[in-house]
KETI-37155 format. One line per field, with one value per atom (N, C-alpha, C, O): x, y negated, z; residue in one letter; atom name; residue number from 0; chain. Coordinates in pm, 1 decimal, always signed. Atoms other than C-alpha are relative to their C-alpha. Layout:
# KETI-37155
xx: [X/...]
yy: [Y/...]
zz: [Z/...]
rest: [A/...]
atom: [CA/...]
nr: [NUM/...]
kette: [A/...]
***
This chain:
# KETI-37155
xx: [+64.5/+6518.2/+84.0/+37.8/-83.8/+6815.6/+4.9/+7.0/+18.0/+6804.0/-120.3/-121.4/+135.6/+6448.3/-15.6/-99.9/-31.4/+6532.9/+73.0/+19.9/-58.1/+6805.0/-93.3/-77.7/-31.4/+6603.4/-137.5/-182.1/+143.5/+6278.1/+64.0/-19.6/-46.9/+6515.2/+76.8/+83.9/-23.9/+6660.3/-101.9/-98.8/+121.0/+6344.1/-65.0/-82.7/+10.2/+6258.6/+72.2/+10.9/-175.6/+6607.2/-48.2/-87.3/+15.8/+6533.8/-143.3/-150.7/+82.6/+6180.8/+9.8/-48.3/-24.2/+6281.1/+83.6/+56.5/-33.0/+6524.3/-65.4/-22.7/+87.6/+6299.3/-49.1/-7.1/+125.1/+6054.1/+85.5/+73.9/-68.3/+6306.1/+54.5/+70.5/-94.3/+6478.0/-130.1/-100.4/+38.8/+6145.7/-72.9/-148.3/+56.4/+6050.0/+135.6/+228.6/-55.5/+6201.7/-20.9/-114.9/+19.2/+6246.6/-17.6/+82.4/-41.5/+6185.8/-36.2/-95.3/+3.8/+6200.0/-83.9/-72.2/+95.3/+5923.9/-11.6/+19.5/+86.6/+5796.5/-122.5/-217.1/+149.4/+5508.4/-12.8/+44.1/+31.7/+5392.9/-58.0/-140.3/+58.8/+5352.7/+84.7/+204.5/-75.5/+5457.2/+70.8/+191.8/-38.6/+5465.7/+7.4/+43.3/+41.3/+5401.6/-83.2/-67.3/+89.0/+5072.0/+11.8/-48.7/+0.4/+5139.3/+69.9/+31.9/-27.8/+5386.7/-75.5/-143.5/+118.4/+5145.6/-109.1/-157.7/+148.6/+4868.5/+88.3/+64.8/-60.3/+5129.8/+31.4/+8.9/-67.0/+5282.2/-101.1/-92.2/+72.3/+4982.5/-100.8/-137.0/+33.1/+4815.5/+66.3/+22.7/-134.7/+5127.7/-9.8/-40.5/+28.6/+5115.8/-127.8/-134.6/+110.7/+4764.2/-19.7/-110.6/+3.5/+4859.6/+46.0/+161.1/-34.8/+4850.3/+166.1/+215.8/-175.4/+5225.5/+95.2/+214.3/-123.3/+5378.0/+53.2/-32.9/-73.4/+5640.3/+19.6/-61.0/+28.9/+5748.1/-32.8/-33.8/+2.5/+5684.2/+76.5/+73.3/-72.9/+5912.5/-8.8/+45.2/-20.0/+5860.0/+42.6/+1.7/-140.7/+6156.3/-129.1/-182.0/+42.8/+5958.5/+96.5/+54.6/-112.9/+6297.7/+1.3/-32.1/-25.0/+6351.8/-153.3/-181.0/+149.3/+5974.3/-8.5/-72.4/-30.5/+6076.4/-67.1/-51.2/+88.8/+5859.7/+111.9/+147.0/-83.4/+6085.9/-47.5/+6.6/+68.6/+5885.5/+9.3/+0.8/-68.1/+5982.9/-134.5/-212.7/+94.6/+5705.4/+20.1/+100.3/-28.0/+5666.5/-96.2/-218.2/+85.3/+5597.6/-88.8/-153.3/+145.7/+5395.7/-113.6/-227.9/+154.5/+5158.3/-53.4/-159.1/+40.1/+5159.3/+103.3/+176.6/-37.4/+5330.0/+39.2/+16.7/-45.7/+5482.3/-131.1/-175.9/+47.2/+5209.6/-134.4/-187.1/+101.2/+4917.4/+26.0/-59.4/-73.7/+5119.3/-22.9/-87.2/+34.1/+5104.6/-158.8/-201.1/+153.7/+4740.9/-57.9/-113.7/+14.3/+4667.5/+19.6/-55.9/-27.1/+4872.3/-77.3/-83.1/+28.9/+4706.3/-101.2/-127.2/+140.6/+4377.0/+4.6/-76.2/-3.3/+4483.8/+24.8/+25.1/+5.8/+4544.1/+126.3/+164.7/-132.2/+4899.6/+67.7/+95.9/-2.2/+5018.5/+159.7/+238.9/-110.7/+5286.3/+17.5/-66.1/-6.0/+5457.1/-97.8/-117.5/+99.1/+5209.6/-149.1/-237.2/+152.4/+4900.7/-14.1/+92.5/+15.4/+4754.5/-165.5/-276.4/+148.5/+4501.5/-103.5/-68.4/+160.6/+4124.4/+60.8/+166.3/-20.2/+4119.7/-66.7/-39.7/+82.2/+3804.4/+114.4/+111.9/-30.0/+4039.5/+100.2/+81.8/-109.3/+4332.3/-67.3/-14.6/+44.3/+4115.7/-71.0/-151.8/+84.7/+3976.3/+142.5/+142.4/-97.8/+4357.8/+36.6/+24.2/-3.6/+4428.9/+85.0/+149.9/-84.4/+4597.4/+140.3/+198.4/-171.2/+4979.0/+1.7/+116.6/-66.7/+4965.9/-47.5/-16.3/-9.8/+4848.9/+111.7/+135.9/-113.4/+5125.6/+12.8/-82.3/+23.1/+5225.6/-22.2/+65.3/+67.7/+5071.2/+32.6/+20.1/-51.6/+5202.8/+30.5/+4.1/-128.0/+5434.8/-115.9/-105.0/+114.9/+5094.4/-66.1/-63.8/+81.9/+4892.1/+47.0/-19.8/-74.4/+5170.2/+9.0/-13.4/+1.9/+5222.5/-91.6/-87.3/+139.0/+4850.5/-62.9/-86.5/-13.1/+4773.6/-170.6/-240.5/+104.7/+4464.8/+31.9/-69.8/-57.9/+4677.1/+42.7/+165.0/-32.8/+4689.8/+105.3/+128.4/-154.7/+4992.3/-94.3/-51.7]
yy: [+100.0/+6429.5/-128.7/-242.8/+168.1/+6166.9/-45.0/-163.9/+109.2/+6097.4/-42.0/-128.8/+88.0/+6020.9/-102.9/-190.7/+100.0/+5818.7/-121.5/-232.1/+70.6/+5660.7/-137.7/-257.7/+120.7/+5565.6/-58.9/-167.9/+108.1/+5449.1/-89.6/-143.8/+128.3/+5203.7/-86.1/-208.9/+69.0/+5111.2/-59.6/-174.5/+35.6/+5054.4/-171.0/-290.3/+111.9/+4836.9/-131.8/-237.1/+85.4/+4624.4/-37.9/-154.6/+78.3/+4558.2/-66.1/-160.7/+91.8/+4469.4/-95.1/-196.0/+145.4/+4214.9/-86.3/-206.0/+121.8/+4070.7/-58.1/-161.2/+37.4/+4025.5/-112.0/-226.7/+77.1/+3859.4/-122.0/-221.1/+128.5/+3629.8/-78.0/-199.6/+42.4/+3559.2/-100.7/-200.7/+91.5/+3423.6/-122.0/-181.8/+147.1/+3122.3/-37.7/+24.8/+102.2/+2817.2/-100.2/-99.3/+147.9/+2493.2/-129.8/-161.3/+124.2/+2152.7/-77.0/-34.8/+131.6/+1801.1/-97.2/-92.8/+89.2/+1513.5/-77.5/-23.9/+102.7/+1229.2/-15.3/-11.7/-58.8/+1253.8/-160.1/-190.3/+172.9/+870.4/+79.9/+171.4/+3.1/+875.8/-57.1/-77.7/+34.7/+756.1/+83.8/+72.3/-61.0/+1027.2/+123.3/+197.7/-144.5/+1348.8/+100.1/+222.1/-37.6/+1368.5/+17.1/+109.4/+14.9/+1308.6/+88.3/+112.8/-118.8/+1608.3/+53.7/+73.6/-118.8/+1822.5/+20.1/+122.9/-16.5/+1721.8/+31.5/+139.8/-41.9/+1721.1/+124.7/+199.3/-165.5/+2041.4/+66.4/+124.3/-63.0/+2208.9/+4.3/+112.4/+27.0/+2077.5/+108.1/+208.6/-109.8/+2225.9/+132.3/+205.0/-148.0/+2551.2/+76.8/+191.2/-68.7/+2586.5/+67.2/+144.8/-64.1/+2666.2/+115.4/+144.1/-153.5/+3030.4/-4.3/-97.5/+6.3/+3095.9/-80.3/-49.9/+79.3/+2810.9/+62.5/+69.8/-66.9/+3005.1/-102.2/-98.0/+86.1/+2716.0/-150.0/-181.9/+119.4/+2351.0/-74.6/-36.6/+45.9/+2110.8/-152.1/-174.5/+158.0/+1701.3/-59.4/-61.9/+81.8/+1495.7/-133.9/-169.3/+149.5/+1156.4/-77.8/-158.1/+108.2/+975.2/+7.4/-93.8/+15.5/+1054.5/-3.2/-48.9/+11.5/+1086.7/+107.5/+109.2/-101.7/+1406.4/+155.4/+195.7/-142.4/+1761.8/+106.2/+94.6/-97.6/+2026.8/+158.5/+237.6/-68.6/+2296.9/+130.6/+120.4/-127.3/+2692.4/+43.4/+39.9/-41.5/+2836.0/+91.1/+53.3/-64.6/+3110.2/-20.1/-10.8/+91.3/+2967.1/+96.4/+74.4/-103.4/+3287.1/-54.8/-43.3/+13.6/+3162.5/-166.9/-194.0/+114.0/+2764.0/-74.5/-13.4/+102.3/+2449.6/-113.3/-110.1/+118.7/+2120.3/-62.0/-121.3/+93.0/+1977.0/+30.5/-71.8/-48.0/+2143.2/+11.4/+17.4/+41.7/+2112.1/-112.1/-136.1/+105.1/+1750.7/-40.4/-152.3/+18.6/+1754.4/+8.8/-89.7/-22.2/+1907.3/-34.1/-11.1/+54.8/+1738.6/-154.1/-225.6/+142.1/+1404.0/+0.2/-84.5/-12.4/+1551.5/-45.9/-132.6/+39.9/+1512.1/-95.3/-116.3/+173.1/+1126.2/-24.8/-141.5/+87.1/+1120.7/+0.2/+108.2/+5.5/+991.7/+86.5/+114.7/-84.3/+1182.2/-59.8/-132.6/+61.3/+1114.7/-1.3/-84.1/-39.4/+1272.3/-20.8/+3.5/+17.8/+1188.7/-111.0/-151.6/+124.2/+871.1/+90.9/+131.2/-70.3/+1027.8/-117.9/-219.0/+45.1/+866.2/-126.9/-132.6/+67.2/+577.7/-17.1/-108.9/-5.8/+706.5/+106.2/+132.4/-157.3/+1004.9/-123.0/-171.2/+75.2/+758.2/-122.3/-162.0/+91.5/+498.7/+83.3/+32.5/-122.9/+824.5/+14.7/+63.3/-46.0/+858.2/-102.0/-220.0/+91.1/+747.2/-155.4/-190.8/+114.7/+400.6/-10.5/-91.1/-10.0/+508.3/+80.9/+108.0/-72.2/+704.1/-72.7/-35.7/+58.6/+465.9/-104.0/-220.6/+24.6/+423.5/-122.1/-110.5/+58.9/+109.8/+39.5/+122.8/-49.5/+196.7/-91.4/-84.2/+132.0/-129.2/+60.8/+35.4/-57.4/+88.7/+106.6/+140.6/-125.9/+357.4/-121.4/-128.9/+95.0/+56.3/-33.9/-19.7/+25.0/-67.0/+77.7/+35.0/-135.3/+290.5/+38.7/+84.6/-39.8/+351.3/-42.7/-161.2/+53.5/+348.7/-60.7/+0.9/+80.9/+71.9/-55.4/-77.2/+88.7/-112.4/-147.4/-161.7/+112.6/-471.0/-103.8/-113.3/+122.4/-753.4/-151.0/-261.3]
zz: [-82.9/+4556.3/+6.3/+4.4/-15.7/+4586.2/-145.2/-177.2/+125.1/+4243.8/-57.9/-145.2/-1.9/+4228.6/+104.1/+86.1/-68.1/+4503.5/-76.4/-86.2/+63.2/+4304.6/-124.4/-147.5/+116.3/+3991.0/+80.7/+44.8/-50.3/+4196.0/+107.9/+180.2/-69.5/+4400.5/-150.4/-146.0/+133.5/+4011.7/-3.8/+40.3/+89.4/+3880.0/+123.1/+98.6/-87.9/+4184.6/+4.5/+21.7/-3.4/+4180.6/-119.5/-119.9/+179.5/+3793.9/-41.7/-120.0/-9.4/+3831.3/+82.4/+42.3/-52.8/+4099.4/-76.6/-85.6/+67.1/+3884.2/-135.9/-188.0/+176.0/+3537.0/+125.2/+110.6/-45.6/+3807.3/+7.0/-65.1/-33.0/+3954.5/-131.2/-120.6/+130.4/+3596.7/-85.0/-150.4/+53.6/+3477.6/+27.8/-49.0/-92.9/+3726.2/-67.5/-118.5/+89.2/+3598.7/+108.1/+187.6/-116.0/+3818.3/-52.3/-116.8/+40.3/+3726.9/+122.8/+222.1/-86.3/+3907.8/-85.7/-208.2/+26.9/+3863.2/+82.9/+189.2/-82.5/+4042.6/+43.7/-35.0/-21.7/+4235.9/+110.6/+215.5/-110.1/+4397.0/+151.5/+155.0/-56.5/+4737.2/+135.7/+116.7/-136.2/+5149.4/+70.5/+89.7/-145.9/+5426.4/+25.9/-65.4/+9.5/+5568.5/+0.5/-2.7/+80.0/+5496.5/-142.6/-197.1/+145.7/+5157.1/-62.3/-176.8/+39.9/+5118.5/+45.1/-55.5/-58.8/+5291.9/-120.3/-167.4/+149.8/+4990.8/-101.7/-155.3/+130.8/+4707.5/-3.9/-99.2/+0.3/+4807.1/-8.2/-116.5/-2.3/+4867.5/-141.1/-187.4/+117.8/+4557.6/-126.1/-182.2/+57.0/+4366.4/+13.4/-81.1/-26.5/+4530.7/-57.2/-102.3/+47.2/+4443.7/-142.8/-172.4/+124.6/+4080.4/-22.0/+10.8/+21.1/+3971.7/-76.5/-139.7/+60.5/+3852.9/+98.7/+106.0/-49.4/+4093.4/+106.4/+194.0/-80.6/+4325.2/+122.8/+215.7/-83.2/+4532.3/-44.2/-163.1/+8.2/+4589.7/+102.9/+219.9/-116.4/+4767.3/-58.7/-167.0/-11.1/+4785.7/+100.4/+216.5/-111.0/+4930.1/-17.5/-122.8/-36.7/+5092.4/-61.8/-145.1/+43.3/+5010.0/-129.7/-191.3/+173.9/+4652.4/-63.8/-174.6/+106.8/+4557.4/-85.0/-190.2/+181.8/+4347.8/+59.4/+174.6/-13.2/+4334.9/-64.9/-182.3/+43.7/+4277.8/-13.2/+64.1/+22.3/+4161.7/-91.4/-213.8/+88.6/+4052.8/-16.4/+78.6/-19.8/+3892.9/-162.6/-247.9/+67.7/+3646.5/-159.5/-173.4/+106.4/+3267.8/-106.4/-208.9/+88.1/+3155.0/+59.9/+15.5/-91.3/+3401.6/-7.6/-64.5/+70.8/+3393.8/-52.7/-130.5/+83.6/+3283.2/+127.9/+248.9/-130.3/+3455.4/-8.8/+89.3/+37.1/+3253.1/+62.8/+106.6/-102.7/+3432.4/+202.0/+290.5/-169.4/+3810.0/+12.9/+115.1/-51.9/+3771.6/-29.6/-0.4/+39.7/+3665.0/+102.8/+151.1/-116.9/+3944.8/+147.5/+242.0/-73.0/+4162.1/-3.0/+97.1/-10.8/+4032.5/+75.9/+161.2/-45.4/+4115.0/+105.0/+138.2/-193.2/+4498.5/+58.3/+179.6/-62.9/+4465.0/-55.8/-47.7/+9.4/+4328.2/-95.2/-147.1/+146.8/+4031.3/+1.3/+91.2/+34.5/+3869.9/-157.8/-211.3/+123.3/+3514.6/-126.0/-214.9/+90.7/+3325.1/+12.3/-70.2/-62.7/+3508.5/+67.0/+113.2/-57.4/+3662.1/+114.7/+79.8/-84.6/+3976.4/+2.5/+63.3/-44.1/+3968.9/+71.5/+134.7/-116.8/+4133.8/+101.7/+179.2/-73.8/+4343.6/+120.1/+240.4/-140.1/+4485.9/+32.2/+144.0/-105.1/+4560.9/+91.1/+195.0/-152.6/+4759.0/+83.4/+161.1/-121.8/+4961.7/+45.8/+158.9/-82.0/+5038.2/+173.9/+206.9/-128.4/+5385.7/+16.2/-82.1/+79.6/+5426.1/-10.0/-82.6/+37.2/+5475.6/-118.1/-153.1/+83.6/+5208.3/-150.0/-263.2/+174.0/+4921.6/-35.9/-4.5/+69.9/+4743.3/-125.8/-203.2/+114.4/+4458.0/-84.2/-107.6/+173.3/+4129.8/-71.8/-194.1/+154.1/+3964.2/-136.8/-254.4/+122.4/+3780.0/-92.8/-210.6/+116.4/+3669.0/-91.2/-214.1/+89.1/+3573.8/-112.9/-215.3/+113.0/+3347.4/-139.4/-252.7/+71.3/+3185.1/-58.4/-172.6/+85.7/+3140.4/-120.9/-144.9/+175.9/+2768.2/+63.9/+144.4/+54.6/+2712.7/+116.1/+182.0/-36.8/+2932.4/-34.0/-31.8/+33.9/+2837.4/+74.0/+194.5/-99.4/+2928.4/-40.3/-6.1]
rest: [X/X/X/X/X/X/X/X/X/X/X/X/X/X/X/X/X/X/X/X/X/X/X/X/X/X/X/X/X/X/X/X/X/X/X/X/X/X/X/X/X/X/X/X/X/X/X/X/X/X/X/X/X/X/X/X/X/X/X/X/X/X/X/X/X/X/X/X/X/X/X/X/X/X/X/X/X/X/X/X/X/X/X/X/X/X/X/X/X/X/X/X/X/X/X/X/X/X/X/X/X/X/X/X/X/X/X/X/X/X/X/X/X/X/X/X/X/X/X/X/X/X/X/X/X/X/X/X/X/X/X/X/X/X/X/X/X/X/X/X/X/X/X/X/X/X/X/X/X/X/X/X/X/X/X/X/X/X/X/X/X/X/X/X/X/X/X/X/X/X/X/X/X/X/X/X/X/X/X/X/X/X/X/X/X/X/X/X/X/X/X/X/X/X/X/X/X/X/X/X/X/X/X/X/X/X/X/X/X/X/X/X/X/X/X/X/X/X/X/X/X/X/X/X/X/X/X/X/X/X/X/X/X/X/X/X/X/X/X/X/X/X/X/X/X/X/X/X/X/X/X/X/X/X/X/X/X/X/X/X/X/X/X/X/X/X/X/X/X/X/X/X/X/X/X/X/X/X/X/X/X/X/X/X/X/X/X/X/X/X/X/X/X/X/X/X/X/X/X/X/X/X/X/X/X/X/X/X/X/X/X/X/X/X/X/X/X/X/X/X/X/X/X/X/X/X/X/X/X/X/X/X/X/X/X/X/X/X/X/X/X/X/X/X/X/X/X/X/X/X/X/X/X/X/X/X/X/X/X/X/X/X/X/X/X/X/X/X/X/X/X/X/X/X/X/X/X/X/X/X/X/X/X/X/X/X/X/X/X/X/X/X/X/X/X/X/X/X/X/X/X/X/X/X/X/X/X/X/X/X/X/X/X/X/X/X/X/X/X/X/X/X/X/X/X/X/X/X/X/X/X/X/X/X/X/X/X/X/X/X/X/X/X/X/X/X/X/X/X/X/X/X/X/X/X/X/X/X/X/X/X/X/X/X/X/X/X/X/X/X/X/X/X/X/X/X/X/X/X/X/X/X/X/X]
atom: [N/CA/C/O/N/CA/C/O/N/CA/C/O/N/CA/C/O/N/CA/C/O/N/CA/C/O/N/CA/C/O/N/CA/C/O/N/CA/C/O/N/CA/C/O/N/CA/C/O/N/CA/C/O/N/CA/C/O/N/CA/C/O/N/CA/C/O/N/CA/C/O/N/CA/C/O/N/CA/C/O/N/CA/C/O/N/CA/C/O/N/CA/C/O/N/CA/C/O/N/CA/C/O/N/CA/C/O/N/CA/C/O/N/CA/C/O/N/CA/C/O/N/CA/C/O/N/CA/C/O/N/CA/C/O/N/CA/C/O/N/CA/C/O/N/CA/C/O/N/CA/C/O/N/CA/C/O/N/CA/C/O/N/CA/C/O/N/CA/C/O/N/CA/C/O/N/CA/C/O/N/CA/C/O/N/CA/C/O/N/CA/C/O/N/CA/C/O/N/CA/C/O/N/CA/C/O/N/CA/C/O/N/CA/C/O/N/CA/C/O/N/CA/C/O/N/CA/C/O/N/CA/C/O/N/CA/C/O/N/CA/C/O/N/CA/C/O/N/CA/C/O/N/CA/C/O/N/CA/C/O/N/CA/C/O/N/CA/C/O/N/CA/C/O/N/CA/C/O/N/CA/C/O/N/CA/C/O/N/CA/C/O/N/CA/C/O/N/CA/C/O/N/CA/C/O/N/CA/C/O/N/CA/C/O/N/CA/C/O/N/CA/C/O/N/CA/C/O/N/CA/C/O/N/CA/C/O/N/CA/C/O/N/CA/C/O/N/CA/C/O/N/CA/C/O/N/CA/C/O/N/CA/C/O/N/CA/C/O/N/CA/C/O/N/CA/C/O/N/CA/C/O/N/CA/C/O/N/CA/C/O/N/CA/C/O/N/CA/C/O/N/CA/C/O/N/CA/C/O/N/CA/C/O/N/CA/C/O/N/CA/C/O/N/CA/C/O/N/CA/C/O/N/CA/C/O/N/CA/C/O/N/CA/C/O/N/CA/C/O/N/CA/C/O/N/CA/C/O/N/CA/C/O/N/CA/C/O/N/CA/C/O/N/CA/C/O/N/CA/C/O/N/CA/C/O/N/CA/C/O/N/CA/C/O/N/CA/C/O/N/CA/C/O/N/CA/C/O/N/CA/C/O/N/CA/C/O/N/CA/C/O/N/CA/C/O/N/CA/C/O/N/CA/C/O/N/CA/C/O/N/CA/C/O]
nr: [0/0/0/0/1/1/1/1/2/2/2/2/3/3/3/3/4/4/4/4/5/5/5/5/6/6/6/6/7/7/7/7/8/8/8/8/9/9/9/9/10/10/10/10/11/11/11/11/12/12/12/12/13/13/13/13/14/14/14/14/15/15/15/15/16/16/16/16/17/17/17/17/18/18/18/18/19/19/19/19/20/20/20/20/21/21/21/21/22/22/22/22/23/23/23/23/24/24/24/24/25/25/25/25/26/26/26/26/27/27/27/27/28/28/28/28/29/29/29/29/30/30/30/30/31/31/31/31/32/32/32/32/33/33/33/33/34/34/34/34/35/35/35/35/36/36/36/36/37/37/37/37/38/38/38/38/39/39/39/39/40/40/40/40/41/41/41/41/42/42/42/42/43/43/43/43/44/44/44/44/45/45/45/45/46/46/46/46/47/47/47/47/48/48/48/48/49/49/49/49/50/50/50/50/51/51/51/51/52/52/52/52/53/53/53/53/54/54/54/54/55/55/55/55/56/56/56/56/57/57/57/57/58/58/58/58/59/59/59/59/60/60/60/60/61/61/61/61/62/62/62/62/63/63/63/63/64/64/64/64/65/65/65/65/66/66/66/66/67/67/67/67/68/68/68/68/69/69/69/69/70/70/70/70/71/71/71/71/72/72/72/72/73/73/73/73/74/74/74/74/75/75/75/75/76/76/76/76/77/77/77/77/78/78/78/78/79/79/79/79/80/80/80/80/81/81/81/81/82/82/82/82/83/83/83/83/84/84/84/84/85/85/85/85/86/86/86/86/87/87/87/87/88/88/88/88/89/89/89/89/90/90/90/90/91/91/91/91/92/92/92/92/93/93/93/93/94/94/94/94/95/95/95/95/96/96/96/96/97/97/97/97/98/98/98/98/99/99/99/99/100/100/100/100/101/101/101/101/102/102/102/102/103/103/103/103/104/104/104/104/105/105/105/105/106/106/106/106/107/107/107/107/108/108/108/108/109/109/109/109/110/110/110/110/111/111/111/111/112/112/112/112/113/113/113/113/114/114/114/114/115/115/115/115/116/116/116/116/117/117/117/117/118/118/118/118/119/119/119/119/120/120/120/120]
kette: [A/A/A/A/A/A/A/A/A/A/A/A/A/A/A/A/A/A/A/A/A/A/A/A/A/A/A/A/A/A/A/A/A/A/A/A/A/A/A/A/A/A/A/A/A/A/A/A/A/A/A/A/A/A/A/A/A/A/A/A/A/A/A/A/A/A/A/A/A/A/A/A/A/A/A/A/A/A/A/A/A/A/A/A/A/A/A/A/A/A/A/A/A/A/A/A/A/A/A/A/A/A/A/A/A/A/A/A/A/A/A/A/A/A/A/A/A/A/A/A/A/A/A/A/A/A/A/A/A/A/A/A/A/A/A/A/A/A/A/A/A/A/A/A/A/A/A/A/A/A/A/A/A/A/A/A/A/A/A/A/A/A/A/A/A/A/A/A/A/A/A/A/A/A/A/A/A/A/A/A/A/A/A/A/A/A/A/A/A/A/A/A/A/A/A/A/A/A/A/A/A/A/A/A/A/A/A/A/A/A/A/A/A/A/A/A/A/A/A/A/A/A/A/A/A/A/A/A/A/A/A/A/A/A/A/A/A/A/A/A/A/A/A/A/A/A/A/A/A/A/A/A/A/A/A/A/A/A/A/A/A/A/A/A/A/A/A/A/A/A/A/A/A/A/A/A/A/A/A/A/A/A/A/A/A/A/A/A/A/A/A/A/A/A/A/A/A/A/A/A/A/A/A/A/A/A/A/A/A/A/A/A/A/A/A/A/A/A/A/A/A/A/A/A/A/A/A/A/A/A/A/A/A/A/A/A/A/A/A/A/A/A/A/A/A/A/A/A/A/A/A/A/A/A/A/A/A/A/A/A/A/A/A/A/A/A/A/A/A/A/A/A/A/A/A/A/A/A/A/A/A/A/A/A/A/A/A/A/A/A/A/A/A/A/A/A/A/A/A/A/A/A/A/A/A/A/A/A/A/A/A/A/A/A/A/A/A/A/A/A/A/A/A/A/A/A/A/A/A/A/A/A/A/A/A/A/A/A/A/A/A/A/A/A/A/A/A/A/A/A/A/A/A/A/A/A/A/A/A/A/A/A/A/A/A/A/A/A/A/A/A/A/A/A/A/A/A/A/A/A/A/A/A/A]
***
């Protein structure tokens, strides 16, 4: 009995660490003001199957995001995240969902407009 105890608390211990070993973290930029605006980004974020956590600093502007890459991608997180109004490096959000955003939280876009290919100077 204690050593079926033993290896079914092994087996446990070693499937938690595979799990933990294969989330991955990265950092991005995610446009936005306040604390509405983490509340949508984060939650946005979270909503993707695979993403473990989500965390956006107001001050730095940066999404710090562990999420497990059998499941998605940074490149589908910020997709998702644009969906909710906020541009990110890879994505430029609608500009129907960002004038639905409230008015502290619309953020300069100078810098998306610039970036956006069929962008003219």
């Amino acid at each position: 009995m204690k050593t079926r105890m033993l290896i079914l608390l092994g087996m446990v211990l070693f499937g938690t660490s595979v799990a933990f070993a294969q989330a991955k973290t990265e950092k991005f930029e995610v446009k936005g003001n306040c604390g509405m605006c983490e509340t949508r980004i984060e939650k946005a974020a979270k909503s993707v199957a695979g993403v473990v956590t989500a965390d956006w600093d107001q001050k730095t502007r940066m999404l710090a995001v562990s999420f497990k890459e059998s499941e998605t991608s940074v490149e589908k997180i910020q997709k998702v995240v644009a969906e909710s109004g906020h541009d990110t490096p890879g994505f430029k959000a609608k500009d129907e969902v960002y004038n639905k955003l409230p008015g502290c939280c619309k953020y300069d876009r100078t810098d998306a407009r610039e970036k956006s290919p069929g962008h003219k100077h």
